[in-house]
C-alpha positions as a Markdown table, in Angstrom:
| # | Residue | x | y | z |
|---|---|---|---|---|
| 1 | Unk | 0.0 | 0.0 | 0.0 |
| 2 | Unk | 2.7 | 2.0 | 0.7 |
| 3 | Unk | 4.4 | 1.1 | -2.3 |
| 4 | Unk | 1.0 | 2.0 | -4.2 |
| 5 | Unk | 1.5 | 5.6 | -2.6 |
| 6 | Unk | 4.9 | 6.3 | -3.2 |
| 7 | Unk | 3.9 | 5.4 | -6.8 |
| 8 | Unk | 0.9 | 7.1 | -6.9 |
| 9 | Unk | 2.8 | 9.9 | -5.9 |
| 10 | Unk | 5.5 | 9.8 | -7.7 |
| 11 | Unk | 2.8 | 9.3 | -11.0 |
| 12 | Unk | 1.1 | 12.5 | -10.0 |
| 13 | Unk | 4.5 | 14.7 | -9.7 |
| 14 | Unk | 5.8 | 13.2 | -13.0 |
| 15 | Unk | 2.1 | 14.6 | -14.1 |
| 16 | Unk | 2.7 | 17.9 | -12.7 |
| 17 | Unk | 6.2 | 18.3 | -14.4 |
| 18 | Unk | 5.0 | 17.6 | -17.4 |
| 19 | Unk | 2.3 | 20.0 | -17.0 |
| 20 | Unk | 4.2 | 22.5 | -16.4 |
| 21 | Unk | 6.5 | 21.7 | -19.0 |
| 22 | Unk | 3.8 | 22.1 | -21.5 |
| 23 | Unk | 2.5 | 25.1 | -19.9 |
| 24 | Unk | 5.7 | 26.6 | -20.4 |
| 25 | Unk | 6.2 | 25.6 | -24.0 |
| 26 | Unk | 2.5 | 26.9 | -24.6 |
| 27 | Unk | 3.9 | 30.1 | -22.3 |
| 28 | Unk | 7.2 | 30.3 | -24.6 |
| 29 | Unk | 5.2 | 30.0 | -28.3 |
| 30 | Unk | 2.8 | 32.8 | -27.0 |
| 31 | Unk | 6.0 | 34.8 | -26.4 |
| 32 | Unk | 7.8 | 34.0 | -29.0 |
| 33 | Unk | 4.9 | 35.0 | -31.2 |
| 34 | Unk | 3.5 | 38.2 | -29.0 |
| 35 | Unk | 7.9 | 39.3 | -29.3 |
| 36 | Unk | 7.6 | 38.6 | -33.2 |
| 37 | Unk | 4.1 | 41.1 | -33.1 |
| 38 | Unk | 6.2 | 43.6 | -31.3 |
| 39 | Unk | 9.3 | 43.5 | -33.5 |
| 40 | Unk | 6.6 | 43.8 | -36.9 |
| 41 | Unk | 5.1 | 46.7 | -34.9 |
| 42 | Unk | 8.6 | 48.3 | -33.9 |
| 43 | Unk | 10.0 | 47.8 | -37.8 |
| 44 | Unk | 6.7 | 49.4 | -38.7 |
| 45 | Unk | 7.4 | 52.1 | -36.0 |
| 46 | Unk | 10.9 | 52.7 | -37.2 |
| 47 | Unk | 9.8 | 53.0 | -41.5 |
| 48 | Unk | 7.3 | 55.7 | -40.0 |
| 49 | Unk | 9.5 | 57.4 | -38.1 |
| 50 | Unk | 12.4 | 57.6 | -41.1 |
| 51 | Unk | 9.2 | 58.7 | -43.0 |
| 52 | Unk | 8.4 | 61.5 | -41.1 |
| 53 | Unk | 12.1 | 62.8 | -40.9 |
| 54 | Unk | 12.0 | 62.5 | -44.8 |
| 55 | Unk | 8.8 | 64.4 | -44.8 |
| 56 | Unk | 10.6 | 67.2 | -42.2 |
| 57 | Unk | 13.9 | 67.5 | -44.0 |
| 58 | Unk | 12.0 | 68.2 | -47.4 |
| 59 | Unk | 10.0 | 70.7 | -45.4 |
| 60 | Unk | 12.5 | 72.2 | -44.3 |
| 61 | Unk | 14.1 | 72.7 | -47.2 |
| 62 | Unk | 11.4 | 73.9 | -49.3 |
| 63 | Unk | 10.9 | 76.6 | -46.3 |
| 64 | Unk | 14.5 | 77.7 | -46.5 |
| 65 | Unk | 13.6 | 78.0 | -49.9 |
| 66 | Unk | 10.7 | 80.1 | -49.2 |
| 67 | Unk | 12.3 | 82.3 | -47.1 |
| 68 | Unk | 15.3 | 82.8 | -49.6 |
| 69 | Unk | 12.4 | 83.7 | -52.4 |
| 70 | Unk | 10.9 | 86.1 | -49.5 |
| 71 | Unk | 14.3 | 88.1 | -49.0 |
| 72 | Unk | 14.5 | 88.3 | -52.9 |
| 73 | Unk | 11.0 | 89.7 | -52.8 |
| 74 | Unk | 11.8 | 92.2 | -49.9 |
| 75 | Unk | 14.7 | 93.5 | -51.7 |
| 76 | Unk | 12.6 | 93.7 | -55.3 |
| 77 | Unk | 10.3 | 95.6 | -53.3 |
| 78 | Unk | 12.6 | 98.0 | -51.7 |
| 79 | Unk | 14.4 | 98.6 | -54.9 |
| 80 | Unk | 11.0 | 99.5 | -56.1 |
| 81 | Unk | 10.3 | 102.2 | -53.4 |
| 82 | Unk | 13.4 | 103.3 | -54.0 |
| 83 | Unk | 12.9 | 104.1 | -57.6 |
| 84 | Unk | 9.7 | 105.1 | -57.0 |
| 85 | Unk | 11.2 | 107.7 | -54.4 |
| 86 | Unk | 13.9 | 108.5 | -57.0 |
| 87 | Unk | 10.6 | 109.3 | -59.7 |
| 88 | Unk | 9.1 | 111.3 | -57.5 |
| 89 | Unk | 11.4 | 113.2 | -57.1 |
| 90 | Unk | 12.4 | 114.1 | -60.5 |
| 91 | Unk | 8.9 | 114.5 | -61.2 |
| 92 | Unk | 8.6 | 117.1 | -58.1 |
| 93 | Unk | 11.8 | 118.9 | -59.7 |
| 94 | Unk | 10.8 | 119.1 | -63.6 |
| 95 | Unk | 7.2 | 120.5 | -62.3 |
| 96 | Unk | 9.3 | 123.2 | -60.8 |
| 97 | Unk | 11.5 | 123.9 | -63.6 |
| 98 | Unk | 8.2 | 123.9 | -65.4 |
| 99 | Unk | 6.8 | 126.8 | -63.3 |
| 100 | Unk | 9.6 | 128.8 | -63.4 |
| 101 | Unk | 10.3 | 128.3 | -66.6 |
| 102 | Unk | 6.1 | 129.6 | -67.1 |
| 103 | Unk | 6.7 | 132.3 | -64.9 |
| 104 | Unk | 9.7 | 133.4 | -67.1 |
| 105 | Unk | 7.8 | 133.3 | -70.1 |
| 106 | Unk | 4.7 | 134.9 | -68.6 |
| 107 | Unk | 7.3 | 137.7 | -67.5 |
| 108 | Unk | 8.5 | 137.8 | -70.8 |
| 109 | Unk | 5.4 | 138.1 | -72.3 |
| 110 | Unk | 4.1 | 140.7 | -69.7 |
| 111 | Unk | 7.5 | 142.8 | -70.8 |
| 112 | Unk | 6.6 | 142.8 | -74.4 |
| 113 | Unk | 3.0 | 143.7 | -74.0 |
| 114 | Unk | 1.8 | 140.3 | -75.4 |
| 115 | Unk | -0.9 | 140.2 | -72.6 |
């Protein structure tokens, strides 16, 4: 009887290793397959995020760009107030040459009795 215990007992740890030997093996093929998820999911991670720094560098070129084409613009637009400045100016000076030069012949005109 005792033999049939010690047995018995022995049986039912054998049973118990082995369980737990599957359990683990079940334990290690649900890692194994939840770590291969995460390294799909981390690759995945990684393309997006060399993605995005693609997608920043270009915009960030095109806005150096953009400001480059926004100094030329300034300075086409300065150059244009100059000029303008410059034309009114001549304009303001040939109207006064033009009224003296009226007055003169007005004078002129008054001294020879035209009038």
């Amino acid at each position: 009887m005792l033999k049939g215990k010690v047995a018995e007992k022995e049986q039912a740890e054998e049973l118990a290793e082995q369980k737990f030997k599957v359990e683990l093996a079940v334990r290690d093929k649900e890692w194994a397959k939840t770590s291969s998820d995460k390294e799909d999911e981390l690759s995945e991670l990684k393309q997006k995020f060399k993605d995005l720094i693609m997608i920043y560098k270009k915009n960030k070129r095109e806005l150096e760009e953009a400001k480059v084409q926004l100094r030329e613009s300034e300075d086409v637009i300065e150059n244009y107030k100059g000029l303008m400045n410059t034309l009114t100016h001549a304009k303001d000076k040939a109207l006064e040459e033009l009224e003296k030069a009226d007055s003169k012949i007005f004078g002129l005109m008054k001294t020879l009795n035209v009038l």
